[in-house]
NUVOKE-813898 format. One record per residue (C-alpha): residue in one letter; x, y, z; chain. Coordinates in nm, 4 decimals. Each point is the difference from the previous one (the first is absolute). Layout:
NODE type       px       py       pz mol
NODE    A        X        Y        Z   A
...
END
This chain:
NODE type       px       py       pz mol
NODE    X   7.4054   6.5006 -15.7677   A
NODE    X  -0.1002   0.2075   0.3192   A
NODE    X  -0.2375   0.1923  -0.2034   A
NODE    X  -0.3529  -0.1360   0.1683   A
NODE    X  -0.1255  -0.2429  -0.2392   A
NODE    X  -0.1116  -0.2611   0.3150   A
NODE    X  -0.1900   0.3084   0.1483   A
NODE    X  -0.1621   0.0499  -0.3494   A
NODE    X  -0.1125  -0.3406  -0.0027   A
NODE    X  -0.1481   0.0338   0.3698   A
NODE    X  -0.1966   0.2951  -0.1010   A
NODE    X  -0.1133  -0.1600  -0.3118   A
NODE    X  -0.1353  -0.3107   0.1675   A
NODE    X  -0.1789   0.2719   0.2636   A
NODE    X  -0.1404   0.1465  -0.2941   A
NODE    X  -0.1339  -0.3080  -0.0986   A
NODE    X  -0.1273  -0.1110   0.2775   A
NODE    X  -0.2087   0.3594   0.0347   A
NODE    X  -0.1428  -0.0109  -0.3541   A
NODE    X  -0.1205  -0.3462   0.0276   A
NODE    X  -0.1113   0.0369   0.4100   A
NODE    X   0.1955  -0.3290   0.0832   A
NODE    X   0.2309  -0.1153   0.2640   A
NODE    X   0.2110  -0.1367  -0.2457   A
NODE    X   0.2905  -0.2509   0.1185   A
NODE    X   0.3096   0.0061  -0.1368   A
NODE    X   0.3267  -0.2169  -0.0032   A
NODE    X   0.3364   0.1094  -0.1011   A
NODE    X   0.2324  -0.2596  -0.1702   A
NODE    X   0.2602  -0.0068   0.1980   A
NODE    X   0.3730   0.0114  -0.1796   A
NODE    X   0.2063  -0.2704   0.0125   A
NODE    X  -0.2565  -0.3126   0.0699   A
NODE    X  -0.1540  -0.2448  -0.2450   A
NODE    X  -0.2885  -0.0177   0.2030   A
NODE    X  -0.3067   0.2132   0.0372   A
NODE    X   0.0026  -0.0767   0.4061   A
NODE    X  -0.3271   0.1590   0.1299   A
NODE    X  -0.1795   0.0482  -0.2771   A
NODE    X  -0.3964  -0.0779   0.0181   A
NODE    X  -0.1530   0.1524  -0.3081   A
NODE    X   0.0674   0.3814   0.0770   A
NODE    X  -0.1687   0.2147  -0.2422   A
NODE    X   0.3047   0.1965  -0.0525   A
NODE    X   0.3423  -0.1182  -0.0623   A
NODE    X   0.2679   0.2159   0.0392   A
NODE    X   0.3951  -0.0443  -0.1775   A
NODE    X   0.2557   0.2043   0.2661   A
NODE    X   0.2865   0.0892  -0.2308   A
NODE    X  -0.0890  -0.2599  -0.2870   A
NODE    X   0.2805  -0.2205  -0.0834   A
NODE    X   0.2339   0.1853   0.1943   A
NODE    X   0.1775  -0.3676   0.1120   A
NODE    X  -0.0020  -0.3106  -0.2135   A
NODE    X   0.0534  -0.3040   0.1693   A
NODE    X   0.1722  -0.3130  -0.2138   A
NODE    X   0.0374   0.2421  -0.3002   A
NODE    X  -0.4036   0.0205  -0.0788   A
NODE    X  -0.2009   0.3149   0.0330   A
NODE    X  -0.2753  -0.1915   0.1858   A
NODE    X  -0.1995   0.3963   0.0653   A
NODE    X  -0.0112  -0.0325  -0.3840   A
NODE    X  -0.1650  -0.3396  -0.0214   A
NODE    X  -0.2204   0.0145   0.2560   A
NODE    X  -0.1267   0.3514  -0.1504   A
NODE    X  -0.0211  -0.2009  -0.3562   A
NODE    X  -0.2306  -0.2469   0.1840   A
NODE    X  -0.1816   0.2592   0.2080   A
NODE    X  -0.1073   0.2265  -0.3679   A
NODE    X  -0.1567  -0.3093  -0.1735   A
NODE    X  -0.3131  -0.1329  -0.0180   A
NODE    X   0.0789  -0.3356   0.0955   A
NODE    X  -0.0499  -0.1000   0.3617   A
NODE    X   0.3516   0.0372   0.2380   A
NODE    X   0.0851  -0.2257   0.2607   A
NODE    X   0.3071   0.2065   0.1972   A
NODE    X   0.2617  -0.2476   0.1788   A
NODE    X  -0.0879  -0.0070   0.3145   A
NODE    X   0.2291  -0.1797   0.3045   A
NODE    X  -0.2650  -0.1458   0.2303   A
NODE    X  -0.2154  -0.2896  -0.2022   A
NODE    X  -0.3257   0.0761   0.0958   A
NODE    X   0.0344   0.3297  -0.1250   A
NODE    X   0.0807  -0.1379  -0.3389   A
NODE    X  -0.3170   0.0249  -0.1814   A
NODE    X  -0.0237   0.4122   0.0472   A
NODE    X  -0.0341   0.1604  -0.2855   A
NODE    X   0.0800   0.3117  -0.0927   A
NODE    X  -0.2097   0.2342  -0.1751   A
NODE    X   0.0230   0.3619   0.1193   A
NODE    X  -0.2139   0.3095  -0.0840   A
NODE    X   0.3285   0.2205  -0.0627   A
NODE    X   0.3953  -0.0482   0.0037   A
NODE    X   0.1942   0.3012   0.0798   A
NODE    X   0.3914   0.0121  -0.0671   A
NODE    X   0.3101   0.2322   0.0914   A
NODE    X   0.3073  -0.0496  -0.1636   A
NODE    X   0.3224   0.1305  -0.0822   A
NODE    X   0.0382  -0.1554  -0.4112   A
NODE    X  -0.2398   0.0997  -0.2517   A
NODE    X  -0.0149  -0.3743  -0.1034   A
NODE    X   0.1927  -0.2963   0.0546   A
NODE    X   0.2836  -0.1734  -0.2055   A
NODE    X   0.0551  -0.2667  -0.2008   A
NODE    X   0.1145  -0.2577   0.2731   A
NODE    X  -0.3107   0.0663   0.2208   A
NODE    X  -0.1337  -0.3221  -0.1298   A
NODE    X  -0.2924   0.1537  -0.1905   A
NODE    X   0.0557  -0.1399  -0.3896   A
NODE    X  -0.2380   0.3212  -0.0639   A
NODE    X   0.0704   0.3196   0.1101   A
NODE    X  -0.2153   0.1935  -0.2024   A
NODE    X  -0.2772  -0.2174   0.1317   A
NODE    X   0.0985   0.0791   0.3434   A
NODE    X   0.0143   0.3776  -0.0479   A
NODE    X  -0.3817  -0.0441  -0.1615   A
NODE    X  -0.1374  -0.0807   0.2978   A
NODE    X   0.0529   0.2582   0.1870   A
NODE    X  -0.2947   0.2261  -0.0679   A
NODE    X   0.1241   0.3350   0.1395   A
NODE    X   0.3684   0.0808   0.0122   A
NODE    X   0.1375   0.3071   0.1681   A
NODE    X   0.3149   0.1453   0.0488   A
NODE    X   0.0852   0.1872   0.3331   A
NODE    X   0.2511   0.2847  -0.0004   A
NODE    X   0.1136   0.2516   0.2788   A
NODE    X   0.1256   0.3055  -0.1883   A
NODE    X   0.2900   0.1422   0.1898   A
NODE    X   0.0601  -0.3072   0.2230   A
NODE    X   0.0567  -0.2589  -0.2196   A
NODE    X   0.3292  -0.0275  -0.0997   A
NODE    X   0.1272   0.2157   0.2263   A
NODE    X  -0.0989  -0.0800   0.3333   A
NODE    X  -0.1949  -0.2896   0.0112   A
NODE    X   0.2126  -0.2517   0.2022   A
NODE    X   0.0764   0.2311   0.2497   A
NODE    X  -0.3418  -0.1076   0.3033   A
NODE    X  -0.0221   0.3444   0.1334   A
NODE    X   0.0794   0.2762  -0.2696   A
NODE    X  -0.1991   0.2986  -0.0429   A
NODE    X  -0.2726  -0.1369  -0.1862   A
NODE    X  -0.0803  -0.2206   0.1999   A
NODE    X   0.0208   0.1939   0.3412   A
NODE    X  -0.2454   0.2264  -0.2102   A
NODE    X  -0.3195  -0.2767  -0.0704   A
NODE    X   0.1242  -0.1144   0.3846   A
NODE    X  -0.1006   0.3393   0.1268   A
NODE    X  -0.3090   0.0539  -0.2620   A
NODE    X  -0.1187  -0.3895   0.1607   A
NODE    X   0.0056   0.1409   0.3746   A
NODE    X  -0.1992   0.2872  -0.1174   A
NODE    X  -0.2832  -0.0925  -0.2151   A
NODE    X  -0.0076  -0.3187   0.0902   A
NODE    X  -0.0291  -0.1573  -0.3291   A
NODE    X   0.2892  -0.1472  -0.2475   A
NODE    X   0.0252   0.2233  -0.3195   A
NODE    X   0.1189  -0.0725  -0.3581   A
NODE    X   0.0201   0.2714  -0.1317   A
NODE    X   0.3608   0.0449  -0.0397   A
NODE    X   0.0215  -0.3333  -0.2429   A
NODE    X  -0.0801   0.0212  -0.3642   A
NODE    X  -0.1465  -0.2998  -0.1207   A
NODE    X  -0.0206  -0.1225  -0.3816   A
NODE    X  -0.2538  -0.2558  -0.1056   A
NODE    X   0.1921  -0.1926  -0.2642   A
NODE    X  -0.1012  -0.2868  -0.2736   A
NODE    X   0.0307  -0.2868   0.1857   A
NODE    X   0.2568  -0.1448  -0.2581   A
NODE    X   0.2659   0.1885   0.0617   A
NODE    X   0.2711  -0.1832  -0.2161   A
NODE    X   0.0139  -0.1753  -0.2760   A
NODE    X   0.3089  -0.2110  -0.1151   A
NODE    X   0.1854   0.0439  -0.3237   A
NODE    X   0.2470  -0.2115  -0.1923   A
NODE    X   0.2699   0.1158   0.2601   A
NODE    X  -0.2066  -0.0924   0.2967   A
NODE    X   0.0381   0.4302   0.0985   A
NODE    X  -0.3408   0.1047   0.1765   A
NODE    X  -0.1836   0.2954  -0.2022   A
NODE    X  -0.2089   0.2040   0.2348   A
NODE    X  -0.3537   0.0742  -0.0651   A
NODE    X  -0.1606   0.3311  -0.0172   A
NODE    X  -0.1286   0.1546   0.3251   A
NODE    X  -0.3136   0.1326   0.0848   A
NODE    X  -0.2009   0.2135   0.2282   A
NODE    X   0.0741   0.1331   0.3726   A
NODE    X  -0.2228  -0.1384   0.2017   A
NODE    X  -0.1034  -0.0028   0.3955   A
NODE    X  -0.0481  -0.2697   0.2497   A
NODE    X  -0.3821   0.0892  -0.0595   A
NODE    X   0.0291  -0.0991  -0.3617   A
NODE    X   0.1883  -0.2909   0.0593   A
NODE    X  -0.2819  -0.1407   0.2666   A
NODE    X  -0.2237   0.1150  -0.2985   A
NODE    X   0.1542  -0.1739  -0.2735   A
NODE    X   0.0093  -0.3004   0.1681   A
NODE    X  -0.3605   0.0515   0.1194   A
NODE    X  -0.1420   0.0413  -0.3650   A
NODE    X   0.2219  -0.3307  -0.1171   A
NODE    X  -0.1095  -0.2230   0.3107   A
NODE    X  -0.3979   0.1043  -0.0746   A
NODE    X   0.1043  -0.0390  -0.4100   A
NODE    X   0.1273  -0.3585   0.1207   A
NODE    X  -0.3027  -0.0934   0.2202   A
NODE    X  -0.2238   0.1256  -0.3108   A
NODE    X   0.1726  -0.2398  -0.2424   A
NODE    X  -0.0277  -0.2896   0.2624   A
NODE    X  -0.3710   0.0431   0.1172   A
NODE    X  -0.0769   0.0370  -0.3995   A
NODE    X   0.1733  -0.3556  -0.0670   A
NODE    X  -0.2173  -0.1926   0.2975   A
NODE    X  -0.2466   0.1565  -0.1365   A
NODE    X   0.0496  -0.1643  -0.3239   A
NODE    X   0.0567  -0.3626   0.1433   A
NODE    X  -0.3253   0.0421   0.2419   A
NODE    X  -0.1712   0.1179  -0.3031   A
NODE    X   0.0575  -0.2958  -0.2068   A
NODE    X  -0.1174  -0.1998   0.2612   A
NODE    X  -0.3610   0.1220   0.0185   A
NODE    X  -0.2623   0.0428  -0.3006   A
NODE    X  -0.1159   0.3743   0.1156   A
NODE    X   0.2510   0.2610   0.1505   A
NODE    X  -0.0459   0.3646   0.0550   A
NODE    X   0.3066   0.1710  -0.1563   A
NODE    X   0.1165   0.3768   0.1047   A
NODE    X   0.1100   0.1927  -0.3409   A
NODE    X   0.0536   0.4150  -0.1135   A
NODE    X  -0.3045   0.1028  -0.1803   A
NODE    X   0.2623   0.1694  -0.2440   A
NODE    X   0.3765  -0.0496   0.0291   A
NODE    X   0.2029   0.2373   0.2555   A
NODE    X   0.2231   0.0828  -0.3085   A
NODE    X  -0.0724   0.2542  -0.2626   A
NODE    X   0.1764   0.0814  -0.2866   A
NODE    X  -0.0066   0.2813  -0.1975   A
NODE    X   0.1990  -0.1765  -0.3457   A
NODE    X   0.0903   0.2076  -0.2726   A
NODE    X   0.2944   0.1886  -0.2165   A
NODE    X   0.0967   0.3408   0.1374   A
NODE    X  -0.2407   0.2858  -0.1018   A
NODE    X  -0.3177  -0.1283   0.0180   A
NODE    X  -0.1141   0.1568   0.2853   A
NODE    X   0.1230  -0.2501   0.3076   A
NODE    X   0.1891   0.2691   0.2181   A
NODE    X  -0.2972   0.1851  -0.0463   A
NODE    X  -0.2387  -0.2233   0.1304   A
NODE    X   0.1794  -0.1511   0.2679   A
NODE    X   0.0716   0.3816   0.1034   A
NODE    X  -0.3919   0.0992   0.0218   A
NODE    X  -0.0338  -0.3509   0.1677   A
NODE    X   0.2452   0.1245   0.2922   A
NODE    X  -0.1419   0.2990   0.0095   A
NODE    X  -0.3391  -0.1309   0.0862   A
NODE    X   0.1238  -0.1777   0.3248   A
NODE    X   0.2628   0.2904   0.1082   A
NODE    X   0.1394  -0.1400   0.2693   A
NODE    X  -0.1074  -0.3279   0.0246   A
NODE    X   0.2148  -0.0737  -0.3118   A
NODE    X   0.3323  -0.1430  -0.0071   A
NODE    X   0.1942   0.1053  -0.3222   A
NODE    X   0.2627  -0.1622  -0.0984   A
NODE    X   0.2375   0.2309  -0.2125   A
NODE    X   0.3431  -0.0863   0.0573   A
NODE    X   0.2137  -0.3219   0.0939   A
NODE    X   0.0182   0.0872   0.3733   A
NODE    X  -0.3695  -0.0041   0.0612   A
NODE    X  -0.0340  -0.2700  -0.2847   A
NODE    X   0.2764  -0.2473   0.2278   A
NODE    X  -0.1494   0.1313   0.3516   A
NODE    X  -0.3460  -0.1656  -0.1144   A
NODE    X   0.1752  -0.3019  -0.0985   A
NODE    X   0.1770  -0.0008   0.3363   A
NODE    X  -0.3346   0.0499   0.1598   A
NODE    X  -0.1720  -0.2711  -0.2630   A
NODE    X  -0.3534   0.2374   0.1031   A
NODE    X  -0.0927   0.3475  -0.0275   A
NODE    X   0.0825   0.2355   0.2643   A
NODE    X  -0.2499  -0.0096   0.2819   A
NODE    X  -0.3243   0.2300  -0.0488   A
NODE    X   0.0457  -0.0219  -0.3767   A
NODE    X  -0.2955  -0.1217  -0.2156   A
NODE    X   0.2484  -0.0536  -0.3289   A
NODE    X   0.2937  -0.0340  -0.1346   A
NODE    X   0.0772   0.2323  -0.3137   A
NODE    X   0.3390  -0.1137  -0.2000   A
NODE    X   0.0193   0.2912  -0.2682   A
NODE    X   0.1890  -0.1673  -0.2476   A
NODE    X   0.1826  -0.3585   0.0512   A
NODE    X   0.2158   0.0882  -0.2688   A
NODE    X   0.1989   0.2249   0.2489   A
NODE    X   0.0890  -0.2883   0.1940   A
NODE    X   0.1763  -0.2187  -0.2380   A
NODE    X   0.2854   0.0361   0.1799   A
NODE    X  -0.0893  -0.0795   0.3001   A
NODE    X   0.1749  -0.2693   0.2559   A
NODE    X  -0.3342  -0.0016   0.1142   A
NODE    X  -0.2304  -0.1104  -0.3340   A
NODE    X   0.0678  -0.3654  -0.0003   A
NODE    X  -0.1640  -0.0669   0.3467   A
NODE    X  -0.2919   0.2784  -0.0676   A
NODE    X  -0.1101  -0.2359  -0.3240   A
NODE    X  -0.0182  -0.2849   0.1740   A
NODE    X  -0.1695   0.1745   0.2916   A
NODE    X  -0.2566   0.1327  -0.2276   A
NODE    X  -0.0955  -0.3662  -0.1379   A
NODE    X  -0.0185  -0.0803   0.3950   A
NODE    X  -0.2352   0.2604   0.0863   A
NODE    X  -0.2766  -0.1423  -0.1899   A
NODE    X  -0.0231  -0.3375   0.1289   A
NODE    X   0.0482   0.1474   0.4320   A
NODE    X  -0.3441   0.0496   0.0203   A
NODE    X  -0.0006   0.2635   0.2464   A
NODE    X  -0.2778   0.2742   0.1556   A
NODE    X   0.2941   0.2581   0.0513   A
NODE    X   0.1133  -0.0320  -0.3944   A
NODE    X   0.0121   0.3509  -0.1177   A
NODE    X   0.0256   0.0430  -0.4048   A
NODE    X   0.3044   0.0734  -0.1604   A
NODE    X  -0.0386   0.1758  -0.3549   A
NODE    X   0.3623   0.0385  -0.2034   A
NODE    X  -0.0111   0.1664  -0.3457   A
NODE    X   0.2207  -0.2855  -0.2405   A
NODE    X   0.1381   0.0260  -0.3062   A
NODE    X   0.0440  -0.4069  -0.1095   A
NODE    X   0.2935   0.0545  -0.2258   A
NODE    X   0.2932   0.1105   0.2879   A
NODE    X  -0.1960  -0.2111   0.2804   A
NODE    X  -0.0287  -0.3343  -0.2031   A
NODE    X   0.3764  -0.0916   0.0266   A
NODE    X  -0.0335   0.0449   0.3974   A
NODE    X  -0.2611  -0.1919   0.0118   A
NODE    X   0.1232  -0.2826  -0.2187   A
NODE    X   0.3040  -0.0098   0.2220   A
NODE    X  -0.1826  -0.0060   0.3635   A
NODE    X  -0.1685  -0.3120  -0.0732   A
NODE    X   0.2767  -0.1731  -0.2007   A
NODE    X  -0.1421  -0.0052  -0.3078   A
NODE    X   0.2039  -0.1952  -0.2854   A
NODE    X   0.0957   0.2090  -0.3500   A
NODE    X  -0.3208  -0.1890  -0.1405   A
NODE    X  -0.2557   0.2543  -0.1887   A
NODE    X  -0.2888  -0.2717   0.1483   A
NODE    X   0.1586  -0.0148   0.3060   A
NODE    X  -0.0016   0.3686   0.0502   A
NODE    X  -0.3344   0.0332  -0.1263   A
NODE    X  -0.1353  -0.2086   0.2733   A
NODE    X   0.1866   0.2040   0.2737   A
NODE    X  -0.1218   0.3168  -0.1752   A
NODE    X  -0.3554  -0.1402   0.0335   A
NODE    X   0.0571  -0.1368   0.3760   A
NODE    X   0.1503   0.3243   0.1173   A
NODE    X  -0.2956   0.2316  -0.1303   A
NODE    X  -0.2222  -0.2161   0.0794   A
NODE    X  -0.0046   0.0811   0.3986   A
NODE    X  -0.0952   0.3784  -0.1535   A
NODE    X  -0.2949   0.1834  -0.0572   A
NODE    X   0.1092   0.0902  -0.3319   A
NODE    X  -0.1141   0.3625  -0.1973   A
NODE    X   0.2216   0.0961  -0.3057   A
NODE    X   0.0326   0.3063  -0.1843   A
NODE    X   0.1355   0.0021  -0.3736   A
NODE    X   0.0151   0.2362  -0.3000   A
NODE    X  -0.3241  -0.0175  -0.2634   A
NODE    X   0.1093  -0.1203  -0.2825   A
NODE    X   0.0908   0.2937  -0.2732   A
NODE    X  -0.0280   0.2246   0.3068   A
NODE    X   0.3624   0.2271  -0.1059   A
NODE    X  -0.0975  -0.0003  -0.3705   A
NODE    X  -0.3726   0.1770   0.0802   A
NODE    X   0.1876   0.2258   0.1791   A
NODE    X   0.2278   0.0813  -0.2220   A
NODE    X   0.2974  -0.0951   0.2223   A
NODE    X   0.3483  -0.1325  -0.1390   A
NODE    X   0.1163  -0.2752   0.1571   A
NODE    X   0.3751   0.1277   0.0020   A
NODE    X  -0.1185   0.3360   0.1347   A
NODE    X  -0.1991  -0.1562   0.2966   A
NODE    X   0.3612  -0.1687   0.0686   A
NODE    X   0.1360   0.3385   0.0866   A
NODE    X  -0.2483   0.0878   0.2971   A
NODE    X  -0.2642  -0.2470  -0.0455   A
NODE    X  -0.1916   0.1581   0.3231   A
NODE    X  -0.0288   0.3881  -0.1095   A
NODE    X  -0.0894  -0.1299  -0.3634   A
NODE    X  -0.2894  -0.2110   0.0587   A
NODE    X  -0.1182   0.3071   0.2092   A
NODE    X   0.0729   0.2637  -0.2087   A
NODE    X  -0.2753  -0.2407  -0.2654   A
NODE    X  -0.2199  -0.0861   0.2593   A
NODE    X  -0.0342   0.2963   0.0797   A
NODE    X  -0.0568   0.2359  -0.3083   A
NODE    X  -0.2132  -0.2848  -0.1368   A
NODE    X  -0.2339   0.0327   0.2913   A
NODE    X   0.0381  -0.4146   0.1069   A
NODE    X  -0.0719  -0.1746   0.2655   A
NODE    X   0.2187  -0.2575   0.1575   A
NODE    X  -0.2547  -0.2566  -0.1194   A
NODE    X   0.0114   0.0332  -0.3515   A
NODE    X   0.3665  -0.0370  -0.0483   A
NODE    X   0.0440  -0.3006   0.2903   A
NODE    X  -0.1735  -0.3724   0.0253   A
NODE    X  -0.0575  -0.0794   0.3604   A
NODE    X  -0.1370  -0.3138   0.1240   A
NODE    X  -0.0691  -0.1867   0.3237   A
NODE    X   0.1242  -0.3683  -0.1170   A
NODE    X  -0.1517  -0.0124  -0.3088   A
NODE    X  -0.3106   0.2536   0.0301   A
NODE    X   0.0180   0.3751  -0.1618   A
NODE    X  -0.0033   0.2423   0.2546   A
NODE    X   0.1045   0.3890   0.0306   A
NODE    X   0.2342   0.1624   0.2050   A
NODE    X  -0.2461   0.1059   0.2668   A
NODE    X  -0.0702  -0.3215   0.0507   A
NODE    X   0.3123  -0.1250   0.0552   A
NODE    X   0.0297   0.2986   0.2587   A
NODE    X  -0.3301  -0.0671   0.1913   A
NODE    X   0.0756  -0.4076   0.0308   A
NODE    X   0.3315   0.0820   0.1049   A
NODE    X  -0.0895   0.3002   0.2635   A
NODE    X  -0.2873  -0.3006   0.1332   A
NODE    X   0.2566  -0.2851   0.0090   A
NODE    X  -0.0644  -0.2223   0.3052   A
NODE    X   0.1271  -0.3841   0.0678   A
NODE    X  -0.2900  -0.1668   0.1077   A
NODE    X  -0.0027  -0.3593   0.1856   A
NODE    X  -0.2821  -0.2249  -0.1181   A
NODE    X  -0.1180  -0.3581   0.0963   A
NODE    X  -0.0823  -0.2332  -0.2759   A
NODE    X  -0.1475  -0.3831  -0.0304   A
NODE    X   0.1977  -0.2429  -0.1870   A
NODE    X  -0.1544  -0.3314  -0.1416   A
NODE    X   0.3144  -0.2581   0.0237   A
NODE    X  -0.1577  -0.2469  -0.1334   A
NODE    X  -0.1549  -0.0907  -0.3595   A
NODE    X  -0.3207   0.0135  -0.0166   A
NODE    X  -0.1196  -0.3818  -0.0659   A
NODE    X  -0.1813  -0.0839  -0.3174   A
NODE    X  -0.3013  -0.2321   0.0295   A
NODE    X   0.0494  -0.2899  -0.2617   A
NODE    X  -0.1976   0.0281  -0.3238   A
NODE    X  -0.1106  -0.2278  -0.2298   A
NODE    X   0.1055   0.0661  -0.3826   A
NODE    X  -0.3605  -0.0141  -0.2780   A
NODE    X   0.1710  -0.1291  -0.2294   A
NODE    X   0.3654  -0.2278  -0.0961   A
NODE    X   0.1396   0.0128  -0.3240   A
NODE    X   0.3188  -0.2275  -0.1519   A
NODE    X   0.2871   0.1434  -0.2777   A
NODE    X   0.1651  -0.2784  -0.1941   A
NODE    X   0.3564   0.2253   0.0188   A
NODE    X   0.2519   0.0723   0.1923   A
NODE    X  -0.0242   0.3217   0.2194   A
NODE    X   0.2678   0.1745  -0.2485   A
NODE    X  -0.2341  -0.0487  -0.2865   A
NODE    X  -0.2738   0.1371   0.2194   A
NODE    X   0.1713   0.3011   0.0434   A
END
C-alpha cells in the first residue's frame, strides 16, 4: 500500500490514450457496490484497489474481471432498468491491487484460470520505503517526489522497481501451500504501455483474421492478404555446422539495424515487447538452445506460431539458429502435446511449419574422409574439425549439406537470402466455390453379373 500503484494506472491509461490519439473514457469500479452505476460503454475500465472489500463473502472484482477477459458478450448489473441491456466490452482493463491473486473463497472454482487472464502482471516495489516507512503520509520519501512534482511539473517513477511476472503466479500442491513462479525482467511504465500495445494490436489481428474467414465463406471470390514468405526463419541443425557462423555474417551485414539476441535478458525483453525494437529490420536469436531455461520460452513459441498468421506491413523477420533435439520437448509442452509419438509428430510438423525452413547437416562419411575419430572430435570437436579443414585445404561446402526446404544450396546462399530477408504483404484471389461440371453423357454402359467384391 501507499506505494503509487493508482498513479501508475493514471499514467498508463494517459499513455494509452497518446499512442492511440483518443479521448478515451474511463470508469472506475467503485468498491463496495454490486452495481456498475454510471457506466455507458467506457473504453477503459479501471479496478481501484481490486478486491480490496468483499461484500456477502464473494469477491465480486474477481467475477466481474472473469466476465470482462472472455470472449463471450457481458451484460454488467446495472440498478436503473433501462440501462440493463449495456454491455460491456472494453478496449483495456487496468488493475491495482494489494494480493498477487485471490484465495480460495473468492468464489472463482478456478484460480489458475483467473490468474491467465491477466496478460501483463507487474509487481511494484519502493526500495527503501517499503517496509519501513510506508504508512507513515508524509515521510521523507514522499516529501521528496512532493518537491520533485512542484518543480518539473511532471509525476516520476523512477524510484519504483517494477517486475513483469508470469501471470500464474501460484500453483497449488497437495497441501494447498502456494509455490511462487519465477520472475522476470525490470521493466518501465513505457514497456508496460508497450506490452499491452503489441497484445491489444496481436488481439485485433486474430479478430479481423476470423471475420475475415466467416465473410469469406460467404462470397465465391475474395481477395486475401498473405507473407510472400513466412516472417520466421530458421536456421535447423546440430551444433558445428556452421549456424553461428552464418547468422554472425548475417548481423554483420545490417550492423545496426540488427537485433541479436544472445542472452536471456534480451531473449525475454523481445518477448515482453512481442516485436523487434523500433528501427530494427530483424531479429537475430543466435542460438535458441541458450534459452531453454527461460521463464520466458513457453510464450515466445507460441508467439512465433502467431506471427505468421497477423498479417502485418510492419512484420520484421526473425531468424533463430535451432537445434531440434533440446527445443522439441519445449515445444511439445507449449502446445500440450500428449506422450503420443503421432501426436508429437503432428505438433513437430505444425510448429515448423510457420518457418522458412534451411537445414544444415553432416555429409554422410564426412569424419571418416577426413580421417577424424569420432572419440577424438568429442574432446574439442570445434578446433578438430579445423585443424582437418584446414590442412586438407576444404571448404565449408564439401564437408556440410545445406538446403533451403528441400533444395541443395551452399553456404553463400544461405548468407545472401538471409542478408535480403524481407516480409512482404501480398493480395491474392480465392475461388470459394467449386467449379461446376457440365453434365456428360457416358458412350457406352456395360453390366457385371457379380458382386462389387468379386469385381475387385
Amino acid at each position: 500500500t501507499n506505494l503509487g500503484k493508482s498513479r501508475i494506472l493514471n499514467k498508463v491509461i494517459q499513455k494509452l490514450r497518446e499512442h492511440y490519439g483518443k479521448d478515451w473514457e474511463v470508469f472506475t469500479l467503485s468498491k463496495g457496490t454490486d452495481h456498475w452505476n454510471g457506466f455507458t460503454g467506457q473504453e477503459i475500465i479501471k479496478f481501484d484497489d481490486f478486491a480490496a472489500t468483499r461484500p456477502g463473502g464473494e469477491n465480486t472484482d474477481a467475477m466481474n474481471l472473469m466476465n470482462l477477459k472472455t470472449s463471450a458478450s457481458f451484460n454488467p448489473s446495472m440498478a436503473a432498468l433501462e440501462e440493463k441491456n449495456i454491455m460491456a466490452k472494453p478496449k483495456f482493463i487496468v488493475v491495482a491491487s494489494n494480493a498477487p491473486s485471490i484465495d480460495l473463497g473468492s468464489g472463482v472454482q478456478d484460480i489458475s484460470a483467473f490468474e491467465r487472464r491477466r496478460d501483463v502482471f507487474v509487481k511494484i516495489e519502493w526500495p527503501g520505503h517499503e517496509g519501513t516507512c510506508n504508512k507513515i503520509s508524509n515521510c521523507e520519501h514522499i516529501k521528496e517526489l512532493a518537491d520533485n512534482l512542484v518543480r518539473t511539473g511532471e509525476e516520476n517513477f523512477d524510484h519504483l522497481t517494477m517486475t513483469i511476472l508470469d501471470p500464474n503466479v501460484s500453483v497449488i500442491n497437495g497441501r494447498n501451500q502456494k509455490i511462487s513462479i519465477k520472475q522476470r525482467a525490470l521493466t518501465s511504465v513505457d514497456d508496460i504501455v508497450g506490452r499491452m500495445v503489441t497484445l491489444e494490436e496481436s488481439y485485433r489481428a486474430k479478430y479481423e483474421k476470423a471475420i475475415e474467414n466467416i465473410v469469406r465463406t460467404q462470397n465465391n471470390n475474395v481477395e486475401n492478404k498473405v507473407f510472400n514468405e513466412y516472417p520466421n526463419i530458421a536456421l535447423i541443425g546440430p551444433p558445428g555446422t556452421g549456424k553461428s557462423f552464418i547468422l554472425a555474417a548475417v548481423a554483420s551485414h545490417y550492423g545496426q539495424r540488427a537485433e541479436v539476441i544472445k542472452n536471456d535478458a534480451q531473449f525475454e525483453a523481445l518477448v515482453d515487447r512481442g516485436r523487434a525494437e523500433d528501427g530494427k529490420s530483424v531479429v537475430i536469436i543466435d542460438d535458441m538452445s541458450t534459452h531453454l531455461g527461460s521463464s520466458a520460452l513457453i510464450q515466445f513459441l507460441k508467439m512465433v506460431k502467431d506471427r505468421s498468421e497477423m498479417i502485418s506491413e510492419n512484420t520484421v523477420p526473425w531468424i533463430m539458429g535451432i537445434n531440434k533435439a533440446p527445443l522439441l520437448p519445449q515445444i511439445f509442452k507449449a502446445f500440450d502435446t500428449p506422450d503420443d509419438v503421432f501426436a508429437q509428430a503432428e505438433i513437430e510438423q505444425m510448429f515448423f511449419r510457420s518457418f522458412v525452413k534451411y537445414t544444415t547437416a553432416w555429409k554422410q562419411n564426412f569424419f571418416h574422409r577426413l580421417g577424424v575419430k569420432i572419440g577424438a572430435l568429442k574432446e574439442n570437436p570445434a578446433e578438430r574439425l579445423k585443424n582437418n579443414i584446414t590442412n586438407e585445404n576444404k571448404k565449408v561446402d564439401d564437408f556440410v549439406i545445406f538446403k533451403k526446404e528441400d533444395k541443395l544450396v551452399t553456404q553463400k546462399t544461405i548468407i545472401d537470402n538471409l542478408c535480403q530477408a524481407k516480409t512482404v504483404v501480398q493480395k491474392v484471389d480465392i475461388e470459394m466455390t467449386m467449379p461446376e461440371e457440365l453434365p456428360s453423357v457416358p458412350d457406352m454402359y456395360m453390366k457385371f453379373s457379380m458382386t462389387t467384391e468379386e469385381f475387385f
